[in-house]
DRENPASE-689761 format. One record per residue (C-alpha): residue number from 1; x, y, z. Coordinates in steps of 0.001 Angstrom, whole numbers. Example, Ala and Ser with C-alpha at 12.3 -4.5 7.8 and 13.67 -1.06 7.14 Angstrom:
pos 1 | c1 12300 | c2 -4500 | c3 7800
pos 2 | c1 13670 | c2 -1060 | c3 7140
END
This chain:
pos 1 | c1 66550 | c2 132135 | c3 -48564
pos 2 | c1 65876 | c2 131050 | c3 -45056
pos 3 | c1 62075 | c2 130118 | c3 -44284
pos 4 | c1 60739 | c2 131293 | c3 -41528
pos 5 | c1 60352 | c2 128764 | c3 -38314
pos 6 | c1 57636 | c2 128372 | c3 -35264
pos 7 | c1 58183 | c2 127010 | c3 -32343
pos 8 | c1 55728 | c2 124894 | c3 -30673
pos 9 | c1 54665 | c2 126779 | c3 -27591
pos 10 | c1 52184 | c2 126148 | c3 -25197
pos 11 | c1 49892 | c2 128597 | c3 -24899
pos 12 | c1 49089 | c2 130561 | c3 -21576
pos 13 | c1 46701 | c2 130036 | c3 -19664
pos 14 | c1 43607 | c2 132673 | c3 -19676
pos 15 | c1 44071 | c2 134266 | c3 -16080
pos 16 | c1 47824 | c2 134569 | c3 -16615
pos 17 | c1 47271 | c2 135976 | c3 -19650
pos 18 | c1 44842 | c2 138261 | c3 -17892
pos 19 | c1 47457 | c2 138852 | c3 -15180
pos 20 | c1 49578 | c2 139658 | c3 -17926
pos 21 | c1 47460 | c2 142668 | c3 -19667
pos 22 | c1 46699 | c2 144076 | c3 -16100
pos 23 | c1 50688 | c2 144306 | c3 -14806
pos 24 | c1 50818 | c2 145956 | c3 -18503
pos 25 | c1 48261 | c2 148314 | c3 -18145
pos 26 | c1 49595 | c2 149456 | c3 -14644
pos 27 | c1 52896 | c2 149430 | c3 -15868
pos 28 | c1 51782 | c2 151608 | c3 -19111
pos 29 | c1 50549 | c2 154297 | c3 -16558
pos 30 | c1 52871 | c2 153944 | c3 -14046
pos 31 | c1 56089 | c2 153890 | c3 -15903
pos 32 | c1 55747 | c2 157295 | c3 -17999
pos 33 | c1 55343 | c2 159047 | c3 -14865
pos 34 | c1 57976 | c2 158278 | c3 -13653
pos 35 | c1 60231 | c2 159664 | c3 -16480
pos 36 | c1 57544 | c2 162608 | c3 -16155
pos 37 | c1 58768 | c2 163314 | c3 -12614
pos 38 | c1 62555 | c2 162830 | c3 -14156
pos 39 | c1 61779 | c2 165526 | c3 -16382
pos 40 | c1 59840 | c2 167908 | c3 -13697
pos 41 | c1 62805 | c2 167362 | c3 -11473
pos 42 | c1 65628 | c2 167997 | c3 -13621
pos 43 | c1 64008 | c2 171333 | c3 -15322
pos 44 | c1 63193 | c2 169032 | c3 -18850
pos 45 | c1 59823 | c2 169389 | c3 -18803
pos 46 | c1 58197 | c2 166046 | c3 -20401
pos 47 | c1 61310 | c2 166006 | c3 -23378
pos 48 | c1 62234 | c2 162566 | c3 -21214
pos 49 | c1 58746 | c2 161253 | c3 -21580
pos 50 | c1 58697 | c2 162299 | c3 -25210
pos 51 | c1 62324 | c2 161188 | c3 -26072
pos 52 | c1 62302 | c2 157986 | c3 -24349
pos 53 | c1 58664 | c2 156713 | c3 -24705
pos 54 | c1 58391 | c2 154678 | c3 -21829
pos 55 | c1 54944 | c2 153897 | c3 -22430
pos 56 | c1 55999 | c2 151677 | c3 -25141
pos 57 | c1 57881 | c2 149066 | c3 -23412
pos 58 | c1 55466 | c2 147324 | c3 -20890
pos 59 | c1 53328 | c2 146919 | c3 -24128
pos 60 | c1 55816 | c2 144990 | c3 -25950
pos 61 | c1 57069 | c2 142861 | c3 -23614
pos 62 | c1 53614 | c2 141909 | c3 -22558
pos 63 | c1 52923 | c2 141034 | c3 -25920
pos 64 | c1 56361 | c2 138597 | c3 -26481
pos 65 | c1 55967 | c2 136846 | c3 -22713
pos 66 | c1 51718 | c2 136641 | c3 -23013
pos 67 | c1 50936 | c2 136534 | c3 -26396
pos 68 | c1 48844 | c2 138615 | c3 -28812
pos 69 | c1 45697 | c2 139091 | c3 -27217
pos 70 | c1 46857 | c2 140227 | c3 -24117
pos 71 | c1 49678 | c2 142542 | c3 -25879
pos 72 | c1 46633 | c2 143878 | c3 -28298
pos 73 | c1 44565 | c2 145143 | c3 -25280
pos 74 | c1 47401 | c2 146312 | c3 -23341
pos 75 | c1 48118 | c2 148082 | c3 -26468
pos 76 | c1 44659 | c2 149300 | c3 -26502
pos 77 | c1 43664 | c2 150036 | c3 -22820
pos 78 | c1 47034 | c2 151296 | c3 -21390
pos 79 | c1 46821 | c2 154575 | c3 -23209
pos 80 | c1 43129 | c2 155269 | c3 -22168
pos 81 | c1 43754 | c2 154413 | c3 -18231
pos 82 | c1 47014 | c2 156534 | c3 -18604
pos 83 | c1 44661 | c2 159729 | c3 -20295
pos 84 | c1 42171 | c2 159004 | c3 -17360
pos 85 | c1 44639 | c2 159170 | c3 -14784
pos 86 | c1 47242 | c2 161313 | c3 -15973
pos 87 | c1 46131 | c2 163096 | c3 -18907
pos 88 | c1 48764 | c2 161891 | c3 -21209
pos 89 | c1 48213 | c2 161436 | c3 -24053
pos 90 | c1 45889 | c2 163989 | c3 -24778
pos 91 | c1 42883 | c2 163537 | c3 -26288
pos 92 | c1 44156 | c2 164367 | c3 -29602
pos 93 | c1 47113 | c2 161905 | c3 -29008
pos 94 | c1 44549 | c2 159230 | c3 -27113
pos 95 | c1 43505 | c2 157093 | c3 -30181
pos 96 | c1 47454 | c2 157269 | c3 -32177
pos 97 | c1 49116 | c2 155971 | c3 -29136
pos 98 | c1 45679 | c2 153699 | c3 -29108
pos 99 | c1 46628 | c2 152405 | c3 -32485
pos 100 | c1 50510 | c2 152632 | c3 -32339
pos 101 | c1 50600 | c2 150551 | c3 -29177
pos 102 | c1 48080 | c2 147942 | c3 -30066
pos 103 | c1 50116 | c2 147346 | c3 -32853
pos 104 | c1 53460 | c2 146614 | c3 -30995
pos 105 | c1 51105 | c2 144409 | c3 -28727
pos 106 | c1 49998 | c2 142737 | c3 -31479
pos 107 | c1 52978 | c2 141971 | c3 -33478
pos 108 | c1 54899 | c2 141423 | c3 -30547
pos 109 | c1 52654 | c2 138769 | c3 -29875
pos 110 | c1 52486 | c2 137097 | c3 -33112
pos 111 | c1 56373 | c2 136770 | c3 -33063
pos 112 | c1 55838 | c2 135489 | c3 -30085
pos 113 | c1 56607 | c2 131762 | c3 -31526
pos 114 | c1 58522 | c2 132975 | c3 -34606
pos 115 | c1 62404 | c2 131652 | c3 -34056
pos 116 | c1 64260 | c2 135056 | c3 -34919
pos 117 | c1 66435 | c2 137175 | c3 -33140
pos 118 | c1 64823 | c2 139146 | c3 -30246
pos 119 | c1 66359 | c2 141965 | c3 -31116
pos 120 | c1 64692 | c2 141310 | c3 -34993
pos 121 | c1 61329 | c2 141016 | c3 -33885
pos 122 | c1 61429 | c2 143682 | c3 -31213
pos 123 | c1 62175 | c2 145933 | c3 -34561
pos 124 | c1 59486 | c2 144681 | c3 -36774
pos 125 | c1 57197 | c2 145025 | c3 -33786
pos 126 | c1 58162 | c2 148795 | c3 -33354
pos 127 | c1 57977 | c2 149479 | c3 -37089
pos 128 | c1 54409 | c2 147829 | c3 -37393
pos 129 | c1 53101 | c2 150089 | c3 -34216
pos 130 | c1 54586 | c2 153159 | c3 -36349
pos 131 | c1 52676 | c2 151974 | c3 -39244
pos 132 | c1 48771 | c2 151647 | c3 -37681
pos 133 | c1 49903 | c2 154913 | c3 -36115
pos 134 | c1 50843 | c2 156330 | c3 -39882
pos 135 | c1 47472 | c2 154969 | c3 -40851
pos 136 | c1 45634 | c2 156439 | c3 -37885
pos 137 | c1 46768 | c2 159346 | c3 -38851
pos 138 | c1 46106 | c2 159448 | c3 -42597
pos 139 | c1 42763 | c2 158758 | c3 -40851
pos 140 | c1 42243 | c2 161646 | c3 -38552
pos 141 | c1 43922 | c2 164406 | c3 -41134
pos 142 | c1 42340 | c2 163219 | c3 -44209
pos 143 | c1 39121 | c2 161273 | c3 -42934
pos 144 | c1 38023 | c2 164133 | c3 -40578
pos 145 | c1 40287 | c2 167073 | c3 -41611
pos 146 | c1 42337 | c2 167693 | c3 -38690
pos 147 | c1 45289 | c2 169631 | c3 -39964
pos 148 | c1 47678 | c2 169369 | c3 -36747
pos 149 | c1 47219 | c2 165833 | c3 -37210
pos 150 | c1 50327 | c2 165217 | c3 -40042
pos 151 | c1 49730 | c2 161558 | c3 -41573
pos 152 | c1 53686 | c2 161239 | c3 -41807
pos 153 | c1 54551 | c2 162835 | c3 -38264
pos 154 | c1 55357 | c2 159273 | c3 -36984
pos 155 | c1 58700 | c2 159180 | c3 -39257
pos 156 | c1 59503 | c2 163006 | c3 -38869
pos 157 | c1 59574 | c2 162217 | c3 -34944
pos 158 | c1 61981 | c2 159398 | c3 -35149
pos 159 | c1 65122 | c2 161753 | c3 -34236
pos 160 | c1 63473 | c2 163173 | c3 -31218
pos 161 | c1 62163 | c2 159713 | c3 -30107
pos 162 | c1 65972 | c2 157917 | c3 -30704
pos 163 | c1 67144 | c2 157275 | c3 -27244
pos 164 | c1 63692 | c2 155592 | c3 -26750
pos 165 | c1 64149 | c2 153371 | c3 -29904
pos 166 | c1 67727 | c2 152848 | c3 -28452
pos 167 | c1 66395 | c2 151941 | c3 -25055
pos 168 | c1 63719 | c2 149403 | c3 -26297
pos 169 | c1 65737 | c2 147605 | c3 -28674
pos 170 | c1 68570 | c2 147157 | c3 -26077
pos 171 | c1 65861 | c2 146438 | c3 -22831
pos 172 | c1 63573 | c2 144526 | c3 -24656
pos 173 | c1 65238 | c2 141663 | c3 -25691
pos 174 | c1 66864 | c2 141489 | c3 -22855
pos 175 | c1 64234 | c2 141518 | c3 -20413
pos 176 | c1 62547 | c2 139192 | c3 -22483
pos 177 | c1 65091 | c2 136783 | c3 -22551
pos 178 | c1 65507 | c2 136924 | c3 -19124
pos 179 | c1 62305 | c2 136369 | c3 -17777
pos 180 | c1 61954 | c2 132908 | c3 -20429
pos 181 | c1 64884 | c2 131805 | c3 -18826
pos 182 | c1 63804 | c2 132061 | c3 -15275
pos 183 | c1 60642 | c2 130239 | c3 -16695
pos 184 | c1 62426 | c2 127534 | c3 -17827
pos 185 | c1 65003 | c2 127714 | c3 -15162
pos 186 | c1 61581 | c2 127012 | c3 -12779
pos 187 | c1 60137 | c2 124263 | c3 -14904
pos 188 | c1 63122 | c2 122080 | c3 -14515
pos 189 | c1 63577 | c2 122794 | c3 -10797
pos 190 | c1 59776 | c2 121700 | c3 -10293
pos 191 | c1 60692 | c2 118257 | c3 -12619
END
């Protein structure tokens, strides 16, 4: 059985980590809409919004290239300036997505410096969002008895949500990878 490795990496500095969580946040608002307008446009009301969940990939990014504190409150605040702005999520939906995406954040950020396949942590990210989400909403239905809340939901949406899954697990890494290497790529030029 393999152990698991970390890689020394140095950490970011504060204000690019703060850079980091704002671009996210912006990017958590901004993003959705535009698959919002997709949907308005072609007659499919928000199914591309719902089926594509666009909200979640500025999050975990964030969270791989900046670390876990900035993918945590990304995770936490992109949701409530998206609601403020926008609407969506709903106030009902407001403190899942809260939870969901401050878990990708999170554990996007702690295998930050795990060596693994991208495309292995991008997964274990997405499955530990859907968890705190699961939880959040064993919460809400059987902590404060609402009903339309269903504590396994999260699971019973993963067919309509597919092409998003799909699209993050394919983007994610790659975007990812490509934005380390033109890191590196710039360290050595400035050597």
């Amino acid at each position: 059985m393999a152990a698991i490795s970390i890689q020394k990496r140095e950490p970011l500095s504060i204000p690019v980590q703060a850079g980091a969580t704002i671009l996210a946040i912006v990017a958590a608002v901004v993003v959705p809409q535009i698959f919002h307008w997709i949907g308005k446009v072609s007659g499919a009301g928000t199914a591309p919004g719902i089926a594509f969940s666009p909200m979640h990939l500025p999050i975990i990014i964030v969270g791989f290239l900046a670390g876990p504190i900035a993918g945590a409150l990304s995770g936490l605040l992109g949701p409530v300036a998206s609601h403020f702005l926008s609407g969506m999520p709903g106030g009902v939906q407001l403190p899942l997505m809260m939870a969901e995406l401050f878990g990708y954040g999170l554990a996007a950020g702690l295998l930050r410096s795990v060596k693994a396949p991208l495309l292995a942590k991008t997964l274990a990210a997405m499955v530990f969002g859907r968890v705190l989400r699961m939880l959040a909403c064993m919460v809400a239905f059987y902590g404060f008895g609402l009903e339309k809340i269903a504590p396994l939901g999260i699971w019973k949406s993963i067919p309509q949500c597919l092409p998003g899954i799909i699209l993050q697990l394919v983007l994610i890494p790659l975007i990812v990878f490509r934005v380390e290497n033109a890191d590196k790529a710039l360290l050595m030029q400035s050597s």
